[in-house]
VMD Tcl script that builds the backbone (N, CA, C; Angstrom):
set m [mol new atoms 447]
animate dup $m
set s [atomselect $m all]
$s set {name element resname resid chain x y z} {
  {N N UNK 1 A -3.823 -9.397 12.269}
  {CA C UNK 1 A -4.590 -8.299 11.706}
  {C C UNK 1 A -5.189 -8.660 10.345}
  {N N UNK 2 A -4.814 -9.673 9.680}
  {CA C UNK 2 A -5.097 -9.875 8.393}
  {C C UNK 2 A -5.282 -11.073 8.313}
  {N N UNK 3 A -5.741 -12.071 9.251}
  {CA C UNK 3 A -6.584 -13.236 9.274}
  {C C UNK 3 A -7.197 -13.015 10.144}
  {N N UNK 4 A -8.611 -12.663 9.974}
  {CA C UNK 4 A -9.592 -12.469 11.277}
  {C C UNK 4 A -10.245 -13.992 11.179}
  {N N UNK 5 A -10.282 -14.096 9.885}
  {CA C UNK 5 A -11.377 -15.289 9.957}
  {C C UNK 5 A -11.149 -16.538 10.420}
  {N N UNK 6 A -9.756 -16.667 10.680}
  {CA C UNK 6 A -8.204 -17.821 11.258}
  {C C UNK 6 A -7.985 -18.777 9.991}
  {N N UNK 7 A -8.377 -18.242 9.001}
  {CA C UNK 7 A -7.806 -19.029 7.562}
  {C C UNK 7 A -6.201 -18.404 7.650}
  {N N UNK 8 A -5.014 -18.867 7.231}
  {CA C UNK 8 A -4.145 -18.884 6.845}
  {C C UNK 8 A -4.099 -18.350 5.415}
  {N N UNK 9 A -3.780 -16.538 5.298}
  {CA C UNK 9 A -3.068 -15.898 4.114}
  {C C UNK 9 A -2.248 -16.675 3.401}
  {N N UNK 10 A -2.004 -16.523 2.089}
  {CA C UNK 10 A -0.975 -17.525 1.504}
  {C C UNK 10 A 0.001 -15.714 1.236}
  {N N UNK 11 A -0.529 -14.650 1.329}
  {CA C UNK 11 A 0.166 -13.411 1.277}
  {C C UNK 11 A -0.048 -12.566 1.977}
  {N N UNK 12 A 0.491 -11.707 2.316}
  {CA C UNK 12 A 0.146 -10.616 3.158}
  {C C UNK 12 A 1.122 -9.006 2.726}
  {N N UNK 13 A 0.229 -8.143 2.287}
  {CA C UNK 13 A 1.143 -7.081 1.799}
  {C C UNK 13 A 1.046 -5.964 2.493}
  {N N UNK 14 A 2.031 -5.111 3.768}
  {CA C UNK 14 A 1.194 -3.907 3.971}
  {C C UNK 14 A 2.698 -2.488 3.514}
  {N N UNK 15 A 1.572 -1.386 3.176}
  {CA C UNK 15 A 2.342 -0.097 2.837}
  {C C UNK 15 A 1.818 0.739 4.415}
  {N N UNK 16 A 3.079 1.175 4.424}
  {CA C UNK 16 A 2.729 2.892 5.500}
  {C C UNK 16 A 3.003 4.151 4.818}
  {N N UNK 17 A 2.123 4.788 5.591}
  {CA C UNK 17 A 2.343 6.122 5.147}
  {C C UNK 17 A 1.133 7.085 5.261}
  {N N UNK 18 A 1.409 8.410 5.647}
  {CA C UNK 18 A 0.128 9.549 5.952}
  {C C UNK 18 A -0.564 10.032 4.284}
  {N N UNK 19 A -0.952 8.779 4.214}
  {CA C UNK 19 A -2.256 8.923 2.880}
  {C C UNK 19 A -2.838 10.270 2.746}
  {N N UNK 20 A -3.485 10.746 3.991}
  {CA C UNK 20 A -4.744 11.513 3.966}
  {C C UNK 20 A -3.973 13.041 4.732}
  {N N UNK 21 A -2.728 13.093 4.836}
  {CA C UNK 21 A -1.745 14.548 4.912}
  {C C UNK 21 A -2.364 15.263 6.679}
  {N N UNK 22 A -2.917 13.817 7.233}
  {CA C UNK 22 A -3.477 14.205 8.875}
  {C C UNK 22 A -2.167 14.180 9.765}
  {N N UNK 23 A -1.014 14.377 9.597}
  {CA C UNK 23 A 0.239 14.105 10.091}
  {C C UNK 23 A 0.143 12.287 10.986}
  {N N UNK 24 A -0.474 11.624 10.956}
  {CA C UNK 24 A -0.939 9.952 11.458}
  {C C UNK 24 A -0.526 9.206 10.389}
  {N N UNK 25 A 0.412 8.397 10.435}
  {CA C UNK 25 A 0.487 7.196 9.732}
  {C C UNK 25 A -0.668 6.063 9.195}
  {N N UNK 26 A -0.973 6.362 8.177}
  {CA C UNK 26 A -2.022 4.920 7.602}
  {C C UNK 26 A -1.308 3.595 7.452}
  {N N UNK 27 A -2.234 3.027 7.927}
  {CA C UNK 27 A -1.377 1.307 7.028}
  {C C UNK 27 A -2.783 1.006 6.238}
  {N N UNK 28 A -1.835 0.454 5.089}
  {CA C UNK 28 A -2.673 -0.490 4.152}
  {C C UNK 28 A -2.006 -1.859 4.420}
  {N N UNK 29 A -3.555 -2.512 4.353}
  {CA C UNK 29 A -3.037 -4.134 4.313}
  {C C UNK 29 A -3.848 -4.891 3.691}
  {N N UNK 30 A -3.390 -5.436 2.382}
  {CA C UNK 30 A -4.032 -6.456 1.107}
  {C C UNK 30 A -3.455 -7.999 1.447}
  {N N UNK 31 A -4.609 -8.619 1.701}
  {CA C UNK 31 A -3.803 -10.631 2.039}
  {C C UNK 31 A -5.366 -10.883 1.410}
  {N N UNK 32 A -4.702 -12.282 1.101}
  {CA C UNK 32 A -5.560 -13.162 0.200}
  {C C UNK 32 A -4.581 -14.634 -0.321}
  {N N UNK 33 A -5.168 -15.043 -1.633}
  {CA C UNK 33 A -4.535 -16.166 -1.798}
  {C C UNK 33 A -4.287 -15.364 -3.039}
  {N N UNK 34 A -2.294 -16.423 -3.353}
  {CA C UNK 34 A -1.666 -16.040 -4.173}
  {C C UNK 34 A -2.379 -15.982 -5.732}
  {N N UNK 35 A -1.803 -15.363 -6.377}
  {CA C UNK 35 A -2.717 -15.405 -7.778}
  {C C UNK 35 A -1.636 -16.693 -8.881}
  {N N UNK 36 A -2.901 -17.241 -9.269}
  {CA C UNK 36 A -2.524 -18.286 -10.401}
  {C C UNK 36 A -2.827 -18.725 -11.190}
  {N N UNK 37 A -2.972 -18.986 -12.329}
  {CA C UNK 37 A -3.830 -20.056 -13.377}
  {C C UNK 37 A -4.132 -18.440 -14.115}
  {N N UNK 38 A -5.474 -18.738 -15.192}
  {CA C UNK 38 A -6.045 -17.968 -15.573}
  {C C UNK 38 A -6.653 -16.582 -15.127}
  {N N UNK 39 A -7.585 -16.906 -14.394}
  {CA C UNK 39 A -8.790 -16.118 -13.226}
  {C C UNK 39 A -7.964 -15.431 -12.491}
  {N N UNK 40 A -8.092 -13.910 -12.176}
  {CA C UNK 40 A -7.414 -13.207 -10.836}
  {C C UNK 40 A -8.178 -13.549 -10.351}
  {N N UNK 41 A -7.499 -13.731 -8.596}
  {CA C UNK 41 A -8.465 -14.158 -7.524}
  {C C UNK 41 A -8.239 -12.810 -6.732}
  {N N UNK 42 A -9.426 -12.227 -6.660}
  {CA C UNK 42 A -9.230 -10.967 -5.179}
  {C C UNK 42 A -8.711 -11.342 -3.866}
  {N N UNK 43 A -8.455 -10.325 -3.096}
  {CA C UNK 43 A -7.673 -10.092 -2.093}
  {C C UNK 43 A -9.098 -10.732 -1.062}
  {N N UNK 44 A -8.925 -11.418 -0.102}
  {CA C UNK 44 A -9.792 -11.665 1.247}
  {C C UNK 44 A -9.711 -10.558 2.130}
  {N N UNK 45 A -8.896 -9.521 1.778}
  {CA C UNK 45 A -8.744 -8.334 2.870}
  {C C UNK 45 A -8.122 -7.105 1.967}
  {N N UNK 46 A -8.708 -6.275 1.613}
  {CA C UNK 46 A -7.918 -5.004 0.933}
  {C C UNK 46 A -8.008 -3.604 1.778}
  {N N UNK 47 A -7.366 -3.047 3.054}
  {CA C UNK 47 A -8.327 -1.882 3.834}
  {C C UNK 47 A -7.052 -0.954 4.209}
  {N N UNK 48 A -7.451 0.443 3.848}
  {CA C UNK 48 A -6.367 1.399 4.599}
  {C C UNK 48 A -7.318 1.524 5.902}
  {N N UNK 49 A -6.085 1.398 7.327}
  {CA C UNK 49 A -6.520 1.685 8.573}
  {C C UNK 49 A -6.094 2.949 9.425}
  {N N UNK 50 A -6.845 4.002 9.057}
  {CA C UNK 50 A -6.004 5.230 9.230}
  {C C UNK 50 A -5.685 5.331 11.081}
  {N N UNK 51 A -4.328 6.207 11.493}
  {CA C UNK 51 A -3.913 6.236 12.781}
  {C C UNK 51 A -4.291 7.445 13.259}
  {N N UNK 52 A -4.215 8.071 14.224}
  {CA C UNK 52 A -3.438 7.063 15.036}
  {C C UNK 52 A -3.745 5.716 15.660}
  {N N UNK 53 A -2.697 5.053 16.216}
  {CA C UNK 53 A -3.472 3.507 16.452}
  {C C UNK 53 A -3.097 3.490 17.802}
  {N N UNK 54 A -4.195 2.527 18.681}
  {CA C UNK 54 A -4.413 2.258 19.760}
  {C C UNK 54 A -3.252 1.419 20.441}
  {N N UNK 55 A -3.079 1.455 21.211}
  {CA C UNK 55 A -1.924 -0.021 22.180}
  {C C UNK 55 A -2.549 -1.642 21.267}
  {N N UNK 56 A -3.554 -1.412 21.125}
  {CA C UNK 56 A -3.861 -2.753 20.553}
  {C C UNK 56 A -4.046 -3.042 19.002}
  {N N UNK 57 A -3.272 -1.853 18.547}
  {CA C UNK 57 A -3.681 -1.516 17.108}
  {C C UNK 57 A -4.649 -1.264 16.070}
  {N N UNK 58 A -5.621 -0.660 17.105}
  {CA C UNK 58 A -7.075 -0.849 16.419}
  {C C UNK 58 A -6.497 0.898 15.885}
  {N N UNK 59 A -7.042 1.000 14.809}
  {CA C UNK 59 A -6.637 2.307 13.963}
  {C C UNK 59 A -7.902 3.163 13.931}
  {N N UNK 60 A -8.425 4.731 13.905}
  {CA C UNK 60 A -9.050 5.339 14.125}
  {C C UNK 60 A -10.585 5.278 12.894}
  {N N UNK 61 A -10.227 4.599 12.278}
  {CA C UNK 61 A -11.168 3.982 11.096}
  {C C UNK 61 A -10.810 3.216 9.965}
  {N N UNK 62 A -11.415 2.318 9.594}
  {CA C UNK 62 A -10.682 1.178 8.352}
  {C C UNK 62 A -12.073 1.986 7.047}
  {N N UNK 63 A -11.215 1.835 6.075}
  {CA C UNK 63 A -11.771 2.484 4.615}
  {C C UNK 63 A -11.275 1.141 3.818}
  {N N UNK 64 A -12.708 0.499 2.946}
  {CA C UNK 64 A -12.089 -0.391 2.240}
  {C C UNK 64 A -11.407 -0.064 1.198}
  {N N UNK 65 A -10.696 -1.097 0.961}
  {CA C UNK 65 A -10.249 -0.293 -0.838}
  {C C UNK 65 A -10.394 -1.540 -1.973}
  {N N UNK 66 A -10.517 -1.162 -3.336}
  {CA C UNK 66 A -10.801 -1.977 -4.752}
  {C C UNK 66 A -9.343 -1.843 -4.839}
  {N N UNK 67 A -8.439 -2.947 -4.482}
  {CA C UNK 67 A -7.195 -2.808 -4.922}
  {C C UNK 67 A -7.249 -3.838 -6.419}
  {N N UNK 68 A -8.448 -4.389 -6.272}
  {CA C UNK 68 A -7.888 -5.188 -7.310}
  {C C UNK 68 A -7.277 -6.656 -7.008}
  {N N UNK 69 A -7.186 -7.500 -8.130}
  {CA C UNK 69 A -6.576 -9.102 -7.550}
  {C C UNK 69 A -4.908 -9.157 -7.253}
  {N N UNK 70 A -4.231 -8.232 -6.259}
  {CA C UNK 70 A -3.213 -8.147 -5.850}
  {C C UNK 70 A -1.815 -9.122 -5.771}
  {N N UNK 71 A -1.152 -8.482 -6.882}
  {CA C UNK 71 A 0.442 -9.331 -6.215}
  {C C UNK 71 A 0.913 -8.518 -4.819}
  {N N UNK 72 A 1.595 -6.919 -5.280}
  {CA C UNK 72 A 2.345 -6.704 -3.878}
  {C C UNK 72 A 1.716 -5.006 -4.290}
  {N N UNK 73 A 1.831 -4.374 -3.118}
  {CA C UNK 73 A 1.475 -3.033 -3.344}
  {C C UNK 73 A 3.308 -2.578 -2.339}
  {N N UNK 74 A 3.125 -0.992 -2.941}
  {CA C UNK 74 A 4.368 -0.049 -2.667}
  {C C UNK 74 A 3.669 1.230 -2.314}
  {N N UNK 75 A 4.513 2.634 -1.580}
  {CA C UNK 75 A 4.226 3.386 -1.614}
  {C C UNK 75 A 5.318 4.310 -2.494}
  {N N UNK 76 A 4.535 4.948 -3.588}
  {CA C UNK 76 A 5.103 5.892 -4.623}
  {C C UNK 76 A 4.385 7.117 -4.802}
  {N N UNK 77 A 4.950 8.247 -5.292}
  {CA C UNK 77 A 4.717 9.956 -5.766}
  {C C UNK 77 A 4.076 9.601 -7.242}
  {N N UNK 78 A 3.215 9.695 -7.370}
  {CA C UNK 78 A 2.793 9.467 -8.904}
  {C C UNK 78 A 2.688 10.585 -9.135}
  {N N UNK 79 A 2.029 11.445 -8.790}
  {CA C UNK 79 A 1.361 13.007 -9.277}
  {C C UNK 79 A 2.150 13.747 -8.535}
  {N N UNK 80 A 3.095 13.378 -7.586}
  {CA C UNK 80 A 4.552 14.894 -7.465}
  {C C UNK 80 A 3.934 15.907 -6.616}
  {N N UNK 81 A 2.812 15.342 -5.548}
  {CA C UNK 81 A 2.474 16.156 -5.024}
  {C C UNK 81 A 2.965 16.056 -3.364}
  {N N UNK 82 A 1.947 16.368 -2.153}
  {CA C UNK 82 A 2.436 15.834 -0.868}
  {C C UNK 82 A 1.708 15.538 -0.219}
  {N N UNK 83 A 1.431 14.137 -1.163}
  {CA C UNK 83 A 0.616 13.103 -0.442}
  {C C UNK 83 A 1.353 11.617 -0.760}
  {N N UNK 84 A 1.635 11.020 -0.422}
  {CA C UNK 84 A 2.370 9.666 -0.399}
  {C C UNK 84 A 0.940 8.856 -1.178}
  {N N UNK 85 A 1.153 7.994 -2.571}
  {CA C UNK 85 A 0.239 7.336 -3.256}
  {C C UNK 85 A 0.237 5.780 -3.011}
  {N N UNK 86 A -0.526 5.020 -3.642}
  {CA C UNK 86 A -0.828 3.629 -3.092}
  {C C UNK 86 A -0.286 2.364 -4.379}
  {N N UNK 87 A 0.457 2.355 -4.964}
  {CA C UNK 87 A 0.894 1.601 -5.953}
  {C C UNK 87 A 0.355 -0.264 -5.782}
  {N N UNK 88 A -0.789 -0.786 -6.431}
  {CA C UNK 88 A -0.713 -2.104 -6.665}
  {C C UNK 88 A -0.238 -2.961 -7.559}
  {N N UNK 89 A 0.138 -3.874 -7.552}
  {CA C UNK 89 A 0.558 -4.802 -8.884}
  {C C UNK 89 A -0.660 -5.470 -8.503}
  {N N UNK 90 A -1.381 -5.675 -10.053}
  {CA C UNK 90 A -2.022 -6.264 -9.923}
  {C C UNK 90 A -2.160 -7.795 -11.073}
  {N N UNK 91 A -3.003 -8.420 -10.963}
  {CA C UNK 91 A -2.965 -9.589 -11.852}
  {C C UNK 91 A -4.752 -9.532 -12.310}
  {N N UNK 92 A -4.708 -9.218 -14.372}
  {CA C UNK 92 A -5.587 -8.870 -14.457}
  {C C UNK 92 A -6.265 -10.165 -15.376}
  {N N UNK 93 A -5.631 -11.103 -15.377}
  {CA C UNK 93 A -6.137 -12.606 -16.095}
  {C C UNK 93 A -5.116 -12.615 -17.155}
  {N N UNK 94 A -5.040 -14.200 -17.722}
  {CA C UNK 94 A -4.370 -14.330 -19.398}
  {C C UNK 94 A -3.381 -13.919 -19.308}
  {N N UNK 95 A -2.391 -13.875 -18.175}
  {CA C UNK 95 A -1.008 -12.907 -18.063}
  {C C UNK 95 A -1.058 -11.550 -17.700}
  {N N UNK 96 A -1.927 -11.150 -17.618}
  {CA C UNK 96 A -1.779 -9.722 -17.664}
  {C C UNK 96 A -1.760 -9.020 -16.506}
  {N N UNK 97 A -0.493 -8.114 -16.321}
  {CA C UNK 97 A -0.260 -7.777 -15.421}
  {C C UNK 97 A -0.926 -6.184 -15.240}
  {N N UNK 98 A -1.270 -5.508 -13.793}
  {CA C UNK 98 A -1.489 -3.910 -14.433}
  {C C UNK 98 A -0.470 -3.291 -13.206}
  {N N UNK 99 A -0.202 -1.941 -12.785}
  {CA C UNK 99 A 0.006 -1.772 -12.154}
  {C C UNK 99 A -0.824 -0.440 -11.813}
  {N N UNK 100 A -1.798 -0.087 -11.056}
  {CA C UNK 100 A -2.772 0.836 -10.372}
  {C C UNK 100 A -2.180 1.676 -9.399}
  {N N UNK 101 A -2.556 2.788 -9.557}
  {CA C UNK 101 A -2.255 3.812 -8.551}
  {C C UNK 101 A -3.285 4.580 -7.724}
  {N N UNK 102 A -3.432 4.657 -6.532}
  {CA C UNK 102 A -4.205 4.879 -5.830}
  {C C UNK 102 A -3.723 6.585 -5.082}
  {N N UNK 103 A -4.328 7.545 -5.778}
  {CA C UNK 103 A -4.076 8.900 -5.396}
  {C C UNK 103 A -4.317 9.064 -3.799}
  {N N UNK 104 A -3.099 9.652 -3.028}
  {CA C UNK 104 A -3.153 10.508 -1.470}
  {C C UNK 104 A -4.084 11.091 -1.644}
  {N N UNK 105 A -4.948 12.025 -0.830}
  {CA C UNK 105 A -5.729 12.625 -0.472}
  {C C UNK 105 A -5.915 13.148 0.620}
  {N N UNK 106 A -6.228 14.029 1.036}
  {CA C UNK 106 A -6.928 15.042 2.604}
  {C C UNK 106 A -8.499 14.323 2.375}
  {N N UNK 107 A -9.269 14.510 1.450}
  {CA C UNK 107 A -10.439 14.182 1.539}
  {C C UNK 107 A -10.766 12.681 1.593}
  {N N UNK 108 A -10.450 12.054 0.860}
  {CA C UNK 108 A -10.548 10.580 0.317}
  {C C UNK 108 A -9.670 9.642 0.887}
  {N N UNK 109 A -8.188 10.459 1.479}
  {CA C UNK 109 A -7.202 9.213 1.817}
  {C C UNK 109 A -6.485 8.768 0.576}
  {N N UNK 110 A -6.828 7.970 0.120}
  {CA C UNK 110 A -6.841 7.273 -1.080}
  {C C UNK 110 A -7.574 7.044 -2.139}
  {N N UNK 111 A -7.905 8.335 -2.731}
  {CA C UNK 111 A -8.871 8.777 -3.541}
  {C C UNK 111 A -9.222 8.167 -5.110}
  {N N UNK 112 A -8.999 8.572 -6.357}
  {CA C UNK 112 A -9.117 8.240 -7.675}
  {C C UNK 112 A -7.781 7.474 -7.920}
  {N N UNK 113 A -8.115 6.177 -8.771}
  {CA C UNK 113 A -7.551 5.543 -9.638}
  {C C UNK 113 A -6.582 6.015 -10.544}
  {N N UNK 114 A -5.214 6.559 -10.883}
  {CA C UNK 114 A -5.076 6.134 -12.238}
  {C C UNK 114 A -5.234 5.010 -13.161}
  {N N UNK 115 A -4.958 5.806 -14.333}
  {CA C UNK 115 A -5.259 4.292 -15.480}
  {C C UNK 115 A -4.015 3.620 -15.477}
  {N N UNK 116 A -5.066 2.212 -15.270}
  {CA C UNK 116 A -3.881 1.326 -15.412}
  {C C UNK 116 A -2.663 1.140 -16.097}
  {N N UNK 117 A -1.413 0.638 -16.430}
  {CA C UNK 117 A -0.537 0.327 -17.197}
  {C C UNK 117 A -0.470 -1.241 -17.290}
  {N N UNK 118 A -0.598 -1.825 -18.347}
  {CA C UNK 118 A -0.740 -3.167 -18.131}
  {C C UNK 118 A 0.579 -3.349 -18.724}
  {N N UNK 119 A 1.148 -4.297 -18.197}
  {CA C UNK 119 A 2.685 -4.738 -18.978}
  {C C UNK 119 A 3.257 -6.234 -18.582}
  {N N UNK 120 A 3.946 -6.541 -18.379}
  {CA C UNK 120 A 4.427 -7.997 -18.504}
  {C C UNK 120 A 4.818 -8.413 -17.236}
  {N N UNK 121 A 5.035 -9.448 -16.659}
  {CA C UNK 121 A 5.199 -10.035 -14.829}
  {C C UNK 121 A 6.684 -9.165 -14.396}
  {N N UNK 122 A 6.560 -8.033 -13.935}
  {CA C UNK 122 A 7.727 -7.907 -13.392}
  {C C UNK 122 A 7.999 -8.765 -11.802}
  {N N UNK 123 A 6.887 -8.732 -11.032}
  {CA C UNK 123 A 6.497 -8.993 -9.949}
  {C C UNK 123 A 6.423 -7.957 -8.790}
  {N N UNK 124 A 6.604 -6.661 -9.547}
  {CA C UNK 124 A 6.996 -5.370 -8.536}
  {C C UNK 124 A 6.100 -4.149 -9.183}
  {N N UNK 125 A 5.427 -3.361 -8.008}
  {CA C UNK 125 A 5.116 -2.056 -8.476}
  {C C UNK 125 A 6.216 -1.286 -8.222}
  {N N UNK 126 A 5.967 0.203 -9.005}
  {CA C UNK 126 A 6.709 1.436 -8.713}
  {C C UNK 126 A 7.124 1.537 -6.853}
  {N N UNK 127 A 8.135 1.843 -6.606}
  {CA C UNK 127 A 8.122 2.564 -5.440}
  {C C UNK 127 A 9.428 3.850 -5.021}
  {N N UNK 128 A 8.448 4.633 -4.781}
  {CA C UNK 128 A 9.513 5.996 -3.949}
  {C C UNK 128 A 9.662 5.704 -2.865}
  {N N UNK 129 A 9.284 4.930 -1.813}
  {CA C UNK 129 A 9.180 4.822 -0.659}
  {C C UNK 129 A 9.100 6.318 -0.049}
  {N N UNK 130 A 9.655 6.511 1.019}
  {CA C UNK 130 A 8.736 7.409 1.921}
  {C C UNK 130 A 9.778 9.112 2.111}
  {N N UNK 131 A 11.028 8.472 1.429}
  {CA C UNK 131 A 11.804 9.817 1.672}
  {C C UNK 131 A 11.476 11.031 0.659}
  {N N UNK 132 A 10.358 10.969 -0.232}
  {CA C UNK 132 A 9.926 12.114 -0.592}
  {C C UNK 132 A 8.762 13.201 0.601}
  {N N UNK 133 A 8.658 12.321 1.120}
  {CA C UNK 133 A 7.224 12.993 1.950}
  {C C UNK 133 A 7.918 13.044 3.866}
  {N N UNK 134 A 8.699 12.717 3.924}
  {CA C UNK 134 A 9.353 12.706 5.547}
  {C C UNK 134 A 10.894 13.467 4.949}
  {N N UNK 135 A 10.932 14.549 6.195}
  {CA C UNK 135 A 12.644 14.938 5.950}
  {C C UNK 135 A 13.763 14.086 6.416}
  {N N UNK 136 A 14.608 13.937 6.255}
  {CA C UNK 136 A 15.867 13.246 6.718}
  {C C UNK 136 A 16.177 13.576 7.582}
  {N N UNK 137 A 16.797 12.804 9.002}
  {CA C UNK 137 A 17.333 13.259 10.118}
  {C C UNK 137 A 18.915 13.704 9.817}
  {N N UNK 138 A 19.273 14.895 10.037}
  {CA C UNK 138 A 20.395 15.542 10.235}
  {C C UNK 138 A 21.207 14.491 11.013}
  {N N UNK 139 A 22.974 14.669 10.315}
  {CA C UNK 139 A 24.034 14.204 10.925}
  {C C UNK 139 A 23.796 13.923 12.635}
  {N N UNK 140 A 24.348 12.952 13.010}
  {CA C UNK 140 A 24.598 13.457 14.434}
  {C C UNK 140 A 23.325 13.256 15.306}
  {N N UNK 141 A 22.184 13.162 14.204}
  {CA C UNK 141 A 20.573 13.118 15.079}
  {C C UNK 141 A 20.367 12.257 16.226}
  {N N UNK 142 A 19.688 12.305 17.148}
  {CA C UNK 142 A 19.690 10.431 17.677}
  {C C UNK 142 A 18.452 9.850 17.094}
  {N N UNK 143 A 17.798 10.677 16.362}
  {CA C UNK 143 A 16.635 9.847 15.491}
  {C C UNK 143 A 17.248 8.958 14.594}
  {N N UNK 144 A 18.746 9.196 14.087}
  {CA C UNK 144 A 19.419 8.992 12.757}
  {C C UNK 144 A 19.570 7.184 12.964}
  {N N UNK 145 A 19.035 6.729 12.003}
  {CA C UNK 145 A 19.515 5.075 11.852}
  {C C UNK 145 A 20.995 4.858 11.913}
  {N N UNK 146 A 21.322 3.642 12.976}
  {CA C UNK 146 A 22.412 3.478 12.766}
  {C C UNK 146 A 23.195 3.026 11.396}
  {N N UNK 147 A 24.278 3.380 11.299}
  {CA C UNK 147 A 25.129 3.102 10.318}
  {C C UNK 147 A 25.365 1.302 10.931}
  {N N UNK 148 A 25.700 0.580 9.374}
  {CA C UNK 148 A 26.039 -0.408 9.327}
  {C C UNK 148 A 27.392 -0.701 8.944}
  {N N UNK 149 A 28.435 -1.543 9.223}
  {CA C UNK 149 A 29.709 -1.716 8.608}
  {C C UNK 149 A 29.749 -2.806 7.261}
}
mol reanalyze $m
mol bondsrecalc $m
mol representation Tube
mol addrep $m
């Protein structure tokens, strides 16, 4: 899905989650070559592919996105609302790291930018992952993940 062109990703990052509050799972998927030296190098692929998705995974429309020259993206609550957001780490040259947030949306999907935070290589964005926006399966569920020993 993320080498069409049959070049070999040196990364590949994807987030899930119902971006756009259509009850359908989106995937985002950012691949490119790793970032290094001075220069951010952009992503060769940055696209949320909204679902539902086909047997063959073709998704009901691809929306590009400006993620920016990407380390890893997460899905996090920035604005506390109920839409699951798009968190990138990004690499903005000279060291500098940012980390970007990409607002949920009904209209947009993945709408307005926050402002960046630029700060030092953690190598990680923010993440809530997904148990703010999905309920928990009750005791006893058979949805319920198995327990591990």
């Amino acid at each position: 899905m993320a080498d069409r062109a049959g070049e070999h990703q040196q990364y590949v990052r994807v987030a899930v989650a119902d971006f756009d509050g259509d009850g359908w799972t989106g995937l985002v998927v950012v691949a490119g070559a790793e970032q290094r030296g001075d220069d951010p190098i952009p992503p060769k692929l940055s696209e949320l592919r909204l679902g539902p998705f086909s047997d063959t995974g073709r998704g009901q429309r691809n929306l590009h996105l400006d993620t920016g020259p990407t380390k890893d993206i997460g899905v996090t609550d920035s604005d506390h609302d109920r839409f699951p957001d798009l968190a990138a780490y990004t690499y903005s040259g000279d060291g500098v790291h940012e980390t970007r947030v990409r607002l949920g949306d009904r209209a947009a999907a993945l709408g307005a930018h926050t402002e960046p935070t630029g700060h030092e290589d953690t190598g990680d964005p923010p993440r809530t992952g997904l148990a703010p926006f999905y309920p928990r399966c009750a005791p006893g569920d058979p949805a319920e993940a198995p327990r591990t020993a």
